[in-house]
N, C-alpha and C positions, 0 to 999 in steps of 0.2 A: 405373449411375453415381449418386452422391449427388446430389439437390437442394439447390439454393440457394435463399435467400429474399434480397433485393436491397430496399433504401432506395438512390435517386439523387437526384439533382440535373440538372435541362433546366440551359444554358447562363443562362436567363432567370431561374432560380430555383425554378421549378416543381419540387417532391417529386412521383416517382415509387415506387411500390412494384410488387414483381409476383418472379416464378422462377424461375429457371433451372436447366435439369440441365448438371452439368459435371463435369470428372474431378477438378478443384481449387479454392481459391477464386481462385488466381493465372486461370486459364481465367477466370473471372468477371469478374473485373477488367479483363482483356482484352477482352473482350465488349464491356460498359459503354463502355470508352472509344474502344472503336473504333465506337460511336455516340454520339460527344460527351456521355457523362452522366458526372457528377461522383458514386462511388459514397460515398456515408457509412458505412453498414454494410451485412455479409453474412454470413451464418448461414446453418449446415447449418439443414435443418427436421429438425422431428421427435427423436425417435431416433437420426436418421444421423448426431448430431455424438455423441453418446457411440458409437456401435459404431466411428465411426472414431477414435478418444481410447481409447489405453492408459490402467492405471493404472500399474503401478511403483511401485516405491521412492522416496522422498526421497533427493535425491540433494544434500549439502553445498552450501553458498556456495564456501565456499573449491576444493573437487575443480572444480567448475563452472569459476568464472573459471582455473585451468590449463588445461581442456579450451578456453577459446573463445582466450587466448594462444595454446597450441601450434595449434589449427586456423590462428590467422590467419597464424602464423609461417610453418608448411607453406604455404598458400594463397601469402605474400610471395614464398616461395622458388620459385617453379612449381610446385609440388608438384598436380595433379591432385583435385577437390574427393572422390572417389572413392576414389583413393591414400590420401587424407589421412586421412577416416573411417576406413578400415581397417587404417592406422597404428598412429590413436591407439585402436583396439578392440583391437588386438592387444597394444599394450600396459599397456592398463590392468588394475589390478589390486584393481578393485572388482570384485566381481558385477554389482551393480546398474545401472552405467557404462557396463560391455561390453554389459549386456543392453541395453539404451537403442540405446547405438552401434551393435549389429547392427542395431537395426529402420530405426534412420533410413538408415543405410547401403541396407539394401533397399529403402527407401521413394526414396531419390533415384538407386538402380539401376535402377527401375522408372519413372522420370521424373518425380516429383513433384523440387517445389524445397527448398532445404532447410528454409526456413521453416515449410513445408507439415508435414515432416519430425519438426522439433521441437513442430509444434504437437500433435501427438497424445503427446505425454507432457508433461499441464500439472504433473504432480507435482515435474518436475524442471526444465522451462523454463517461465519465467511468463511472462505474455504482452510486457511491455516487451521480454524479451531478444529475443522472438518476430519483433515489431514491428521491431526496431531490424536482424535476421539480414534481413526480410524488404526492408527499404530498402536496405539493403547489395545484394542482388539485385537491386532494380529498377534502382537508382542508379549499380551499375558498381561499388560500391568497397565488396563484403563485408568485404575482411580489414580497413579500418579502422574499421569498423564492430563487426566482432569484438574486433578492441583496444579498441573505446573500451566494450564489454558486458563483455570482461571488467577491464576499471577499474570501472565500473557495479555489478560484482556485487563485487569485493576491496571495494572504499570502502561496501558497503553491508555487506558481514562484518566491517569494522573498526566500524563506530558501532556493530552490535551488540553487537558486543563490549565496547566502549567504554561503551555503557546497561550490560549488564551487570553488567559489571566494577564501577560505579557502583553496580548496584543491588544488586549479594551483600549487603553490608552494612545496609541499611535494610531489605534483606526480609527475614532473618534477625531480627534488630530486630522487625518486624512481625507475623512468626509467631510471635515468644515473648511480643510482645502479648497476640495473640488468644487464646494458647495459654492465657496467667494470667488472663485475661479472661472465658472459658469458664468456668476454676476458681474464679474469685470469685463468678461470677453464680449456677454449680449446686453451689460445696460451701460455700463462709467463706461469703456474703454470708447463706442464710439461717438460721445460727448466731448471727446477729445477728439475730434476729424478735422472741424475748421485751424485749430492751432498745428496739427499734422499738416493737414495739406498745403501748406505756407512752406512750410517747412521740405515738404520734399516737392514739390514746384523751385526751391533753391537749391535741390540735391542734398541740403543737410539733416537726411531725416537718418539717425542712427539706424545700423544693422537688428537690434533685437527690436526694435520701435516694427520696422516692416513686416519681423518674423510675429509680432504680437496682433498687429493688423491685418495679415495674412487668415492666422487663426483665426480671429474676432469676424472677419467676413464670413471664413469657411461656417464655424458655427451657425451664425445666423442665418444663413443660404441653406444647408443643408442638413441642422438638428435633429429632424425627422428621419432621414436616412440613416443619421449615424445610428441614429437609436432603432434601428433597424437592421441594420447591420450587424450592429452586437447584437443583438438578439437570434439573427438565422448564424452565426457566428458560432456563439454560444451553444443552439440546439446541435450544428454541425461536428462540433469537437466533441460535444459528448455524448453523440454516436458512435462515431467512429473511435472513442477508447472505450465504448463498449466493446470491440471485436478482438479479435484475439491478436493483431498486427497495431491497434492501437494499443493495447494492454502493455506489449512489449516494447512499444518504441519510451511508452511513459515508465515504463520500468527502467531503460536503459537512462531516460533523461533522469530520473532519481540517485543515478548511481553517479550522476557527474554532475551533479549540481555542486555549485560552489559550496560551501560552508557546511551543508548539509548530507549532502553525499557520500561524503566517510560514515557519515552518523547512521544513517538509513544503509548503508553497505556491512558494517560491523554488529548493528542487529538482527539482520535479517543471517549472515554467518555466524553470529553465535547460537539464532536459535535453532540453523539448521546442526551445527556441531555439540549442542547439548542432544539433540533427536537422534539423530547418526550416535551417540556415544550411547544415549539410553537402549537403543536398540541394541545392540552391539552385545550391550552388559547384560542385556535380557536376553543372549542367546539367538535372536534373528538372525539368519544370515547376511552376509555384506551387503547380495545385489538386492534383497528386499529393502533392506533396512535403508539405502540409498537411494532406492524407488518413492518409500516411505517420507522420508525424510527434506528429499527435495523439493517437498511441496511448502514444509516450514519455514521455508526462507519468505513466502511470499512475494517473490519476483521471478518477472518471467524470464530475464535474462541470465540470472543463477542458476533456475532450474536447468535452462538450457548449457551451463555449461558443465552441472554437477553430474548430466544423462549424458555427456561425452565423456566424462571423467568413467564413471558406470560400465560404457562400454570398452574399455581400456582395463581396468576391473574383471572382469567377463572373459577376458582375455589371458588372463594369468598378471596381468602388469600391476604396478604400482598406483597407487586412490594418490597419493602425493604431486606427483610431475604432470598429470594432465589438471588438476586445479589450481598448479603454480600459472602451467601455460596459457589457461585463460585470461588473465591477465586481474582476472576481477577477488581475488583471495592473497592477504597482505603475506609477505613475504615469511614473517615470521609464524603464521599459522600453518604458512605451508610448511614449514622444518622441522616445528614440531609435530605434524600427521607424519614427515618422512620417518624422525626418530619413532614414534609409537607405532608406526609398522616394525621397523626393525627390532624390537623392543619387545615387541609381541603385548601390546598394551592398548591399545588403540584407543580404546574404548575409554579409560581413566583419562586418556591424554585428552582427548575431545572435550569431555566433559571440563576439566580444569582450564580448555582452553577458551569455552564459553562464559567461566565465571571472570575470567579475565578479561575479557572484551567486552560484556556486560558493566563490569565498574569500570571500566575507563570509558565509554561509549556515553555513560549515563553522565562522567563529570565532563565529557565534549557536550552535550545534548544541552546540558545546562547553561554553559558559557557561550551556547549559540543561540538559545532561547534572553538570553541576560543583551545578548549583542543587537535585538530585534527593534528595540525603542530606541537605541541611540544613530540606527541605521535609516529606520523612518523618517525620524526627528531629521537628520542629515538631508534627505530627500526635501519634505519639504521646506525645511530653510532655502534649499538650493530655490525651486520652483517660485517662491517670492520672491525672493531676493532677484529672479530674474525679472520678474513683474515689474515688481520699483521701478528695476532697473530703467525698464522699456516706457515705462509712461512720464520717470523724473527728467530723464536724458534731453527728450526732444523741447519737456518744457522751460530746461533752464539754457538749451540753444535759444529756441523761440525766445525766449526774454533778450539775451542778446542781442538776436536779429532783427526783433522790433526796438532796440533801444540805437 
């Protein structure tokens, strides 16, 4: 059986670490709690999490969220969790789909849960859906949980779409930039050398004329390097946000990005505050349903500060003042978690607070998607306009200086 590696929590606050061998992590969990420790995280060691982790195909936003509708449909109807998988395997008419659907099907034939199930093919389930399949299981209420992942994943295939759609036209725009850009700097620009060099043998060679000649050499001279460079570039950065230190630093730059970073901060807290509320109402207790819940946010800087909040929780204290103090939860969400403790309500208050940061989130999401063309557009005007600039300048000195 695989090994586990275990981060806890003693009732008091005390971090524990240490192993366990188990058949699952759900067995782990259970462990944990049936020695009152509050687990934060758990990891195969080693090796053991990729030998148990398919790879697969990419498997659609859109194929997905039908898959987790009709599973939850069937689930509503009685339909058998068993029955259901072998339903929707028999009828689907992907490859990639069926093949998915047999393994999980045998993986929860064989007694693993379904969460367990989906988590070894991250190519096609990411870890929120994972998380959110998996509180459905603990909580008593998969199939609403499966409704509300696959609304989770349609609404995440619509904004894509929706950037997209936005952005055909400005990238297109962008690549016939670079594209004339390329060709000013390695074929026109140094057609212009002998009227240049007149010119600044006089010293009157304009400041952008140099900064454009400068470029126009650097290219020529060393084209191949560049494109070389971005390329080991390239493979470098997207290793290292493979790791778990690159995960979080990109998680952290998502939360302060200009324009976008409220947008991506207010989604990821509303869907952790409808999860945290659904549990809550389903009777889980707090420190699970927090354990649960902090993985919906999908960021790793929330999670980290929802698992300090947790342990202050654990403690006898207030879930309100340690997610004010992190700095990352707007002021006003925090007042109302304060008031729905007090209140003895928690649970409605969260959920109400989700539906409200979800429509305002969505009419920001839009007017920053709307803002995307006229910011591009903006860019490249600037980038010609500098061009002109540097190639008109020195030719209507040069007239001049020859006249």
């Amino acid at each position: 059986m695989p090994e586990f590696a275990y981060v806890a929590r003693e009732l008091s606050g005390r971090e524990l670490t240490g192993t366990m061998t188990a058949a699952s992590e759900q067995e782990v969990l259970s462990s944990l709690a049936s020695k009152s420790l509050f687990p934060t995280r758990v990891t195969l060691q080693g090796g053991a999490e990729k030998a148990n982790r398919k790879t697969g195909k990419r498997i659609s936003g859109r194929k997905l969220a039908t898959l987790y509708a009709q599973l939850a449909d069937l689930l509503h109807s009685g339909v058998p969790l068993m029955r259901s998988l072998e339903v929707l395997e028999e009828q689907s008419s992907i490859p990639a789909l069926k093949e998915v659907l047999s393994d999980v099907r045998q993986q929860v034939a064989e007694g693993s849960r379904l969460a367990d199930a989906l988590r070894r093919h991250p190519r096609a389930f990411n870890e929120l859906s994972v998380s959110m399949v998996r509180a459905g299981e603990e909580g008593g209420f998969l199939e609403d949980c499966l409704k509300r992942v696959a609304q989770f994943t349609e609404h995440s295939e619509d904004m894509k779409s929706r950037v997209t759609g936005a952005m055909v036209y400005p990238a297109f725009l962008m690549i016939a930039c670079i594209g004339v850009v390329v060709w000013l700097m390695t074929y026109l620009v140094p057609k212009f050398e002998p009227i240049f060099a007149r010119l600044r043998e006089m010293g009157r060679l304009p400041g952008p004329t140099v900064l454009l000649l400068g470029f126009s050499d650097f290219m020529q001279a060393y084209w191949i390097w560049m494109v070389v460079a971005l390329g080991l570039a390239f493979y470098f950065i997207r290793k290292y946000l493979l790791t778990e230190q690159g995960r979080f630093k990109v998680d952290g730059w998502r939360l302060r990005m200009k324009g976008m970073g409220p947008v991506v901060r207010n989604l990821a807290i509303s869907r952790f505050c409808r999860m945290l509320g659904t549990l809550l109402k389903n009777g889980v207790p707090i420190l699970q349903s927090l354990r649960i819940a902090k993985d919906a946010t999908g960021n790793r800087v929330l999670e980290q500060a929802i698992a300090s909040a947790a342990d202050n929780v654990s403690s006898g204290k207030s879930l309100a003042r340690p997610l004010g103090a992190s700095g990352h939860f707007p002021r006003e969400v925090v007042e109302m978690i304060a008031v729905g403790e007090e209140a003895n309500n928690l649970e409605q208050v969260l959920i109400n607070v989700a539906d409200n940061m979800e429509s305002r989130t969505m009419r920001d999401l839009d007017l920053a998607v709307r803002m995307i063309e006229p910011v591009m557009l903006l860019v490249m005007g600037a980038i010609i306009t500098f061009i002109m600039l540097a190639l008109l300048m020195p030719v209507f000195q040069g007239s001049d200086a020859l006249g």
